[in-house]
C-alpha positions in Angstrom: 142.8 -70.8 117.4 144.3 -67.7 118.4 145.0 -64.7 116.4 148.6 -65.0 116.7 148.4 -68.5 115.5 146.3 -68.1 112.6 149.0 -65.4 110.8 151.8 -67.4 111.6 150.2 -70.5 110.0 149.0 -67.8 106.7 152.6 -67.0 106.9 154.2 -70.5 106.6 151.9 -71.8 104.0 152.6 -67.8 102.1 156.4 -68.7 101.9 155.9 -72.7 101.0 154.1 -71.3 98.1 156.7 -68.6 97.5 159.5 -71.0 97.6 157.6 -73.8 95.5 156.9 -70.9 92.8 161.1 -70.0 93.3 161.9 -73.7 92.5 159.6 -74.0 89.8 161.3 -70.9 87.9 164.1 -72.0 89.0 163.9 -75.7 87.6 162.4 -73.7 84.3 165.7 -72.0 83.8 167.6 -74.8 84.3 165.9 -76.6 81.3 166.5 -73.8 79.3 170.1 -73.4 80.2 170.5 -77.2 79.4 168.6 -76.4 76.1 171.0 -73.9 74.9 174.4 -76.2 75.3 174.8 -77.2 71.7 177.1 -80.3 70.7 178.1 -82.2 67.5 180.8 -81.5 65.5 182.4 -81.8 62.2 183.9 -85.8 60.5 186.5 -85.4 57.3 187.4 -88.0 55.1 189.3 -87.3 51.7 191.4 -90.3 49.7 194.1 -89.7 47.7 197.4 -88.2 48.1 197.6 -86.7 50.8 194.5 -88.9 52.6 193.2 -87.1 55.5 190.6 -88.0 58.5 189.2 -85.7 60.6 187.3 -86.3 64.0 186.6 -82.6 65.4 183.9 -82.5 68.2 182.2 -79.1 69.6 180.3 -77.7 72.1 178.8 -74.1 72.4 176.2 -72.4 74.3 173.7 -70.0 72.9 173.3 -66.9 74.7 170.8 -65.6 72.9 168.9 -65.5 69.6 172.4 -63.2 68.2 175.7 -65.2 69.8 176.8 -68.6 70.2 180.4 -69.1 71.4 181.9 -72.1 72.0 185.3 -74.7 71.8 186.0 -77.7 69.8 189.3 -80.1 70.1 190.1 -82.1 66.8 192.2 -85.5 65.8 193.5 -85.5 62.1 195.6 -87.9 60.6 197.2 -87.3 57.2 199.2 -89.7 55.0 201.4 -88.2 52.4 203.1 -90.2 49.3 205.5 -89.0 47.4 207.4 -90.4 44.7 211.0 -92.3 45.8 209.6 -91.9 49.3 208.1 -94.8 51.0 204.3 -93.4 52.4 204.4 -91.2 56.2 201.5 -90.2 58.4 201.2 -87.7 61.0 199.1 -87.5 63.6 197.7 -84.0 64.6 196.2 -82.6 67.1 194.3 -79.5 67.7 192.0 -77.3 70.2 189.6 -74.0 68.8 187.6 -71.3 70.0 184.8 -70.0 68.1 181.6 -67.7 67.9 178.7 -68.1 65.4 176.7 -64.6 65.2 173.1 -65.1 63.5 171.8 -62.9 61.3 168.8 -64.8 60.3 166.9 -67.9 62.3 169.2 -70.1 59.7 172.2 -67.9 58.6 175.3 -67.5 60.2 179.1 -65.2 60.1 181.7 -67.5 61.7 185.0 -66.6 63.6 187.7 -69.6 64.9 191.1 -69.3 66.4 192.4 -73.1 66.1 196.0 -74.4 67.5 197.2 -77.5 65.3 199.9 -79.1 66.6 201.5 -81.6 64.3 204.4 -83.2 62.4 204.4 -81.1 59.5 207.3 -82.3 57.5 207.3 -86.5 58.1 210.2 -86.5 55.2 213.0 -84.1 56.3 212.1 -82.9 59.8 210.4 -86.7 61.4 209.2 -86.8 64.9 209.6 -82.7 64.6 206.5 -81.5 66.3 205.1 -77.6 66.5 202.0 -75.6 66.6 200.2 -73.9 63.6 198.2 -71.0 64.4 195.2 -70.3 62.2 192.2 -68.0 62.1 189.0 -68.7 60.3 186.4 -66.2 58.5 183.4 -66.8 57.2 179.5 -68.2 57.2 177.2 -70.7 57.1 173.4 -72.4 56.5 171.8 -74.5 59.5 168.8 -76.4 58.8 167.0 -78.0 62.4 164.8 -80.9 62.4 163.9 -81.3 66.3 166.5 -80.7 68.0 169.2 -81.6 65.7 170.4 -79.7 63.3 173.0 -80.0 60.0 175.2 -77.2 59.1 177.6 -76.2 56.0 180.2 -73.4 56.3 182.8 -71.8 53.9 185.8 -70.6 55.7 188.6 -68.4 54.8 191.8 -69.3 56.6 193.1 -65.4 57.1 196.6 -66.1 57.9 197.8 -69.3 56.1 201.3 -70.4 57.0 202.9 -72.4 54.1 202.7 -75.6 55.9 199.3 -75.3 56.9 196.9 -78.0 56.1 194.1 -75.6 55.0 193.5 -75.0 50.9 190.9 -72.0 51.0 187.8 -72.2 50.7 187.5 -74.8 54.0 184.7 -76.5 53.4 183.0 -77.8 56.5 179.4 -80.1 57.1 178.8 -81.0 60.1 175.7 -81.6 63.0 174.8 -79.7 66.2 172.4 -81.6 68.7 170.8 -79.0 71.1 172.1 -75.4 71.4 168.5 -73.9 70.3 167.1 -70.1 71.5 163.5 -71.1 72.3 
């Protein structure tokens, strides 16, 4: 074999082994970035007057062992009854932006900005639809098991409107599958 022909061979098998290492990091990260999408959300149920449901989904990503931002959209129905009225029940619906900041492995401060939009007012203002703007404060406890984990947060809704939905404390439980900083 020729001189020439021996470097270019040591060249080619150099970069394969360059470019396998490259995909092999690169396949690495790609776990890891899949690893760090978090998604679960929150369920509601309370009976009486009014009865409410709650189905709020949310994703986030964790961008490092500090932040975790992330959206949520939400479906709420609530039934009022009120005496000499016969019952009504609104459907709402609703989109949010939030961060988690961690101050410890399980401990969290908590900021939302959530858009309900709703028929507040069934009685006097029916099929009157509009947007209530709210902002959340406040914290939570995580607990993981796997790659699951359960949270519980107390909330402060900041700028309550009088028709808001929100009694403070807000109260929340809900699960987070993935979304972990390993």
């Amino acid at each position: 074999m020729s001189q020439g022909l021996i470097r270019s061979f040591a060249f080619a098998i150099s970069l394969l082994l360059c470019l396998h290492g490259d995909a092999q990091n690169k396949m690495a990260s790609s776990v890891n970035f899949r690893d760090k999408i978090g998604y679960g959300g929150n369920l509601g149920l309370r009976v009486g007057n009014p009865t409410y449901i709650e189905l709020s989904p949310i994703a986030g990503y964790r961008l490092n062992t500090f932040l975790m931002p992330g959206v949520g959209v939400s479906y709420r129905y609530i039934r009022y009854r009120y005496a000499n009225y016969a019952p009504k029940g609104s459907n709402l619906f609703g989109a949010s932006v939030w961060v988690r900041a961690y101050v410890a492995p399980m401990v969290f401060g908590y900021a939302e900005y959530e858009v309900l939009n709703g028929e507040w007012d069934p009685y006097f203002q029916p099929d009157v639809r509009y947007n209530i703007y709210t902002s959340f404060v406040g914290g939570g406890y995580s607990q993981e098991m796997g790659g699951t984990s359960s949270y519980v947060m107390i909330l402060f809704a900041i700028n309550r409107e009088w028709d808001s939905p929100y009694i403070n404390p807000v109260i929340r439980v809900g699960f987070m599958i993935g979304g972990t900083d390993n």
